[in-house]
Structure formats: C-alpha cells, structure tokens
C-alpha positions as CSV (number, residue, x, y, z in Angstrom):
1,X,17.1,13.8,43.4
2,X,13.5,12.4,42.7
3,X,10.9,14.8,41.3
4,X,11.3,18.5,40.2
5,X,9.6,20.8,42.3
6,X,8.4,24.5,41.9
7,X,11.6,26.6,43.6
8,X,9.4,28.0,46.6
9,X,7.9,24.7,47.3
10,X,11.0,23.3,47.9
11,X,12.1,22.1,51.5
12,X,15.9,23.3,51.4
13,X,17.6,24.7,48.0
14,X,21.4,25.8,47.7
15,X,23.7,27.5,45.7
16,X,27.1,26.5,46.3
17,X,30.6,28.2,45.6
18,X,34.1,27.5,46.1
19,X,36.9,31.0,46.3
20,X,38.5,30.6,43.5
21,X,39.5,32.5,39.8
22,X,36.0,30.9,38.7
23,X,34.8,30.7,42.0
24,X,32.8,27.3,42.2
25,X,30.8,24.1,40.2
26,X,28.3,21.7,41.4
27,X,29.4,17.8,42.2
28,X,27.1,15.0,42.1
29,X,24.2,16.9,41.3
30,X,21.5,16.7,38.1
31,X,20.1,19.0,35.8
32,X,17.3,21.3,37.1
33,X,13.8,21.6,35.4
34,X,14.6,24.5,33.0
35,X,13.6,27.9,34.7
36,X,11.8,26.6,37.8
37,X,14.2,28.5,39.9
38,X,13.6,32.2,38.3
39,X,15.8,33.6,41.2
40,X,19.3,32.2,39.7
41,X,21.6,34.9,38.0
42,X,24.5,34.1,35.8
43,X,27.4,36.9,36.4
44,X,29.6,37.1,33.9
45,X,33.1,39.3,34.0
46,X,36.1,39.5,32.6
47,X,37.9,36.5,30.1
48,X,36.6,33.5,32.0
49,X,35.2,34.4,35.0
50,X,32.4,33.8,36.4
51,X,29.7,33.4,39.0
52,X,26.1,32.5,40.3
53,X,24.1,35.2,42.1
54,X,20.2,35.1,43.2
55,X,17.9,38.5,42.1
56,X,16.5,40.1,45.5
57,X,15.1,43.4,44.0
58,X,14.4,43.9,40.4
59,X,17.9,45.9,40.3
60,X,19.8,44.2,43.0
61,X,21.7,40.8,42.7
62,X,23.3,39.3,45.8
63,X,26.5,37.2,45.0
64,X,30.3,37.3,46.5
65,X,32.5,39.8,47.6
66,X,35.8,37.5,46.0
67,X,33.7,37.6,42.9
68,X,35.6,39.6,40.0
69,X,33.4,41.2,37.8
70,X,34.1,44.9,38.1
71,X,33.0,45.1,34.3
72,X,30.2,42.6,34.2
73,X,26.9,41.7,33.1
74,X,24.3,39.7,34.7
75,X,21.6,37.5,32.8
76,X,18.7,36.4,34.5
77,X,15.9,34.0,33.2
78,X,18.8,31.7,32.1
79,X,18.7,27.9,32.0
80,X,21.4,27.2,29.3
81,X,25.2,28.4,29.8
82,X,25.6,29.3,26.6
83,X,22.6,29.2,24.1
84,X,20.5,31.9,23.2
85,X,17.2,31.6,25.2
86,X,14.1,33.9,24.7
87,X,13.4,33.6,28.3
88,X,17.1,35.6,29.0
89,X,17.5,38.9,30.4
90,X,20.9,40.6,29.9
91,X,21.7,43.9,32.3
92,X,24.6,46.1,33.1
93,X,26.3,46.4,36.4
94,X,25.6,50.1,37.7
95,X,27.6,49.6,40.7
96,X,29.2,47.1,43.1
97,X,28.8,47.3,46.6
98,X,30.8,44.4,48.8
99,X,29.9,44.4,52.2
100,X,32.7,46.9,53.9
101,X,34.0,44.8,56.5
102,X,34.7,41.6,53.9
103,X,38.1,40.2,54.9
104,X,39.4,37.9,51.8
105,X,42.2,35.8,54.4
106,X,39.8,34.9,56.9
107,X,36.5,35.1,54.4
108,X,34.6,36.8,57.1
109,X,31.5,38.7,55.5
110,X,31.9,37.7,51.9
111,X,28.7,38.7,50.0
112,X,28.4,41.7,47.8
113,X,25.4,43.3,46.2
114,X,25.0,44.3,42.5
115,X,23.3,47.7,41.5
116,X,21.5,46.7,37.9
117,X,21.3,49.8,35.7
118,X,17.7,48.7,35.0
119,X,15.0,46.9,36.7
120,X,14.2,43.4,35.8
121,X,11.1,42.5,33.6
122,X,9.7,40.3,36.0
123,X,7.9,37.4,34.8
124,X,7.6,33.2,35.1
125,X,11.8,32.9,34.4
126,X,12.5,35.4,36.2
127,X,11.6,36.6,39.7
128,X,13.2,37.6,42.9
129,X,13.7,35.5,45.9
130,X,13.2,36.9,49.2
131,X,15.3,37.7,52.3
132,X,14.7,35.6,55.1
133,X,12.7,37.1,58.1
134,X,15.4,36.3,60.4
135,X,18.7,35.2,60.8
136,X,17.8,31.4,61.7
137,X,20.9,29.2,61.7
138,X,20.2,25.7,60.0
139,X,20.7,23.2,62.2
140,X,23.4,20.3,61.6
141,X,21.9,17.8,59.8
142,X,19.4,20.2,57.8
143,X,19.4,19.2,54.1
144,X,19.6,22.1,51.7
145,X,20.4,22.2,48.4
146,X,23.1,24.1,46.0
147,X,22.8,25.2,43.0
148,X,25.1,26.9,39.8
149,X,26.4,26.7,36.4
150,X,30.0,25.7,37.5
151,X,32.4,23.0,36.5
152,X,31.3,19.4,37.6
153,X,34.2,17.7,38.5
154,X,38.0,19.2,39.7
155,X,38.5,20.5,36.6
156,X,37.1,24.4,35.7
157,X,37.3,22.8,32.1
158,X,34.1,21.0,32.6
159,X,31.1,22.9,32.5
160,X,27.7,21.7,32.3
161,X,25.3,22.4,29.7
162,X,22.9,24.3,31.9
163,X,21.5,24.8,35.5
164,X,22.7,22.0,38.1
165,X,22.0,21.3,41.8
166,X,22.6,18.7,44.5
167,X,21.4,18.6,48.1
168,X,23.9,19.1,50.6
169,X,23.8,18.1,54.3
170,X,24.5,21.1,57.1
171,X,28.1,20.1,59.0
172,X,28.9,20.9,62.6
173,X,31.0,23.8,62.4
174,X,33.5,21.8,65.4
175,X,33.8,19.1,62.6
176,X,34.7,21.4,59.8
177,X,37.4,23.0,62.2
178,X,39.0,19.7,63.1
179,X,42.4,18.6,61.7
180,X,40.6,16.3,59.2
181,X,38.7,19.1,58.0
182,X,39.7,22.8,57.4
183,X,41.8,22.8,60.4
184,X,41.2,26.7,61.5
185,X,42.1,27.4,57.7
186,X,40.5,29.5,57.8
187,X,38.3,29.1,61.2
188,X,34.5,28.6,60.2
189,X,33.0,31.5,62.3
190,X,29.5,31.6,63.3
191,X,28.9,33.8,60.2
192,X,29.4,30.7,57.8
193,X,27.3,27.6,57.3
194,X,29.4,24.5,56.3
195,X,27.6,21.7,54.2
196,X,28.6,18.8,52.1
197,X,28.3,14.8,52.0
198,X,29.7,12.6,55.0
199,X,31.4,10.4,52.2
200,X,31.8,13.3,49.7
201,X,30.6,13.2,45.7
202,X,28.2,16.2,46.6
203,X,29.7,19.5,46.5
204,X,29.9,23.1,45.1
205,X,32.9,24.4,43.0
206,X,34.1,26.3,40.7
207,X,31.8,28.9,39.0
208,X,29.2,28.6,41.2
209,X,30.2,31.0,43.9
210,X,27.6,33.7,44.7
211,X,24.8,31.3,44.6
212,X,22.1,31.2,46.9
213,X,22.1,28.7,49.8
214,X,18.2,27.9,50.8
215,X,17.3,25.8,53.6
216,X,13.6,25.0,54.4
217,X,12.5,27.0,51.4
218,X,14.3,30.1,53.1
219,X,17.6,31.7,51.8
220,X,20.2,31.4,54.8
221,X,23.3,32.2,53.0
222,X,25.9,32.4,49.7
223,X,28.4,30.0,48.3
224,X,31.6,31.1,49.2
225,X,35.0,29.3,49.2
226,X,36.0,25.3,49.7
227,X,39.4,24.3,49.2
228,X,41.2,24.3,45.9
229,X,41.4,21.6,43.7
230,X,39.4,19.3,46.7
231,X,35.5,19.8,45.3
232,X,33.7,16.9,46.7
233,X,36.2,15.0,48.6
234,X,35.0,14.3,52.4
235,X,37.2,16.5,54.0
236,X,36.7,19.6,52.3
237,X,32.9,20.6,52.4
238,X,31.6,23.6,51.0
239,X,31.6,26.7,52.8
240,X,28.7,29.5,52.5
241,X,28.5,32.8,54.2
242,X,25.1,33.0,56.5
243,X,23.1,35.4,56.5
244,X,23.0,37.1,59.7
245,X,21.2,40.0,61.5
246,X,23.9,42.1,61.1
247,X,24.6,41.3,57.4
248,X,20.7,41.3,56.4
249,X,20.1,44.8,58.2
250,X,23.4,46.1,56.0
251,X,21.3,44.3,52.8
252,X,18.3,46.1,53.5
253,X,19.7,49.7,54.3
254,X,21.5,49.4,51.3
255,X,18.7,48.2,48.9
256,X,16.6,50.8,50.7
257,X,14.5,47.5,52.1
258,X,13.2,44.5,51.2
C-alpha cells in the first residue's frame, strides 16, 4: 500500500463492514501506522461483538444501525485490539440513536449515532473527523480505502493484532445488481456505495462494520453489510451506506451541528 500517510492527507480512506453477528474484517489489507488515523473507534458490546465507528464530536460516534451494542463501550485512541495502550480512551454509551427510518431487510439507512456520556480528551490519537460539506457521490472507479479491527480472512476467528486497511475500488451500482453480483439482494439503492477488487482479495468483513468510508480525504459513508461467509471473493463487494443530504441533515440536527 506504499508509504503511510498522515489520515487527512490521504486521497481516499475507508472503513469497511460486512452485516453480520461481528459485523465485518479487512481482506488483503496491512497494518496501519499506529494512531495516524485518531478518528477510528473500537465499539465493543456484548460477549463477542463488535464494531468500528469514526468520532465526529467529542461525544458522538457514528457507526451502524445493525450494530449490537445496547450495553457498550467505545475506546478511542486505539491501535492494538487488545493491549493496554496509554494513548486509549475508554467511554460509556449514554444513548443510541439509529437513524429512524433504518430498514434491516432491505439495509436502507443503516448508520446510528452514539451519545458518549463524556466528551473526548482530544489530542494527537485521538480527534474527530469531519462531515463532509455535501453529499458528493464517489464516482466508479474512485479509490478509497477501508479500514477496521475485524477478522482477516472468512473466519471471525482471525483477528488481527491491531488497526488494518486496504484500498478499495468504487463499483457501478448496475454491476453490483447483476446476477453475478448481489442480484437485487438486496437492491443497492442510491443511498449505498458499493466497492471492492475486480478480482477480489480486498474487502471488509467481519468486525469492521461501522467504519468510516473516506474517498478523496472526505468521509462519504459507513461499512455496512457484504454477503456472509463471501469476504473478498469477486462477486460479493463490500457494501457501505452513503452519506446523503438527507442522512447528514438528520446527523447534524441530532448532534445539534457539526
């Protein structure tokens, strides 16, 4: 993936997620720089699940609606799954607010944002990231990149040690609905970016749903869903909800702006 970059100088950054019980992991990727992307959150609920989210506010996290974690906590500043790291923040949920009209069969409008009962010390590991000035959809072909702590192969067993991410190509949404792809199961709406490898081997999966996808240096959406068991292959690409007018004016009243 060549030479690590500070987070906002990079062109396109993503962080995938597949729907899942442990929502999604990164394929093909390589270990980032630790903490040059102060933005990532680690959501942790109940037994083993768990997800990736990206700090907009000192007290808000944006992740998944499918995400689980009723009873959570969130740690910011975190490069390592599990070691203790000085640089690590770790905050109650206060309150979970998924976006109203989230529809789990058809996946339409899945993002959800996290009430912190505290405000984040801000600080090198850990900052916010900010919501894009407009809806822009990335173009087919746009390289972005995705990002999480999730399982590295088809197999929620494998973890990685710490912080992953690949770059990821942006898919016509007409190809992701053919039969070779998702095959209107569900349809990929306007309100979803689809992005993978032509040949497959760079992906999301599970654990890493909730992440951030970036494109151009701009968040443009979340890791959402992918099909099961089929992280990486050619025919199932990642999925990621985009962040539309409509969804970032709902973000905004609720945060009370950004």
């Amino acid at each position: 993936m060549g030479a690590f970059l500070p987070w906002y100088t990079l062109a396109a950054v993503i962080l995938g997620v597949i729907h899942g019980g442990l929502c999604v992991d990164i394929i093909g990727g390589n270990e980032v720089k630790p903490h040059t992307r102060p933005f990532m959150v680690q959501i942790k609920g109940r037994g083993r699940t768990f997800c990736g989210g990206a700090l907009i506010k000192e007290n808000w996290v944006l992740t998944a609606a499918h995400c689980k974690v009723e009873k959570g906590q969130v740690i910011l500043g975190a490069h390592s799954l599990k070691k203790r790291e000085k640089e690590k923040q770790i905050l109650q949920i206060a309150e979970r607010f998924p976006y109203p009209c989230y529809d789990p069969k058809t996946k339409e409008g899945d993002f959800m944002l996290l009430q912190l009962q505290k405000r984040a010390n801000l600080n090198k590991a850990v900052q916010t990231i900010p919501l894009p000035p407009s809806e822009d959809d990335p173009k087919p072909g746009t390289i972005c990149t995705v990002a999480g702590w999730g399982s590295t192969a088809n197999d929620p067993r494998k973890l990685p040690a710490a912080l992953m991410e690949v770059n990821i190509t942006v898919i016509k949404r007409e190809i992701c609905n053919d039969q070779r792809h998702y095959n209107g199961k569900p349809i990929i709406t306007e309100n979803m970016i689809c992005a993978g490898a032509k040949n497959g081997g760079k992906d999301s999966c599970n654990g890493d749903s909730g992440g951030p996808l970036i494109c151009k240096g701009k968040l443009r959406g979340i890791t959402s869903f992918g099909k099961k068991g089929r992280c990486g292959k050619a025919d199932s690409p990642g999925v990621y909800t985009r962040l539309t007018k409509r969804y970032l004016d709902w973000i905004r009243k609720t945060i009370g702006g950004a």
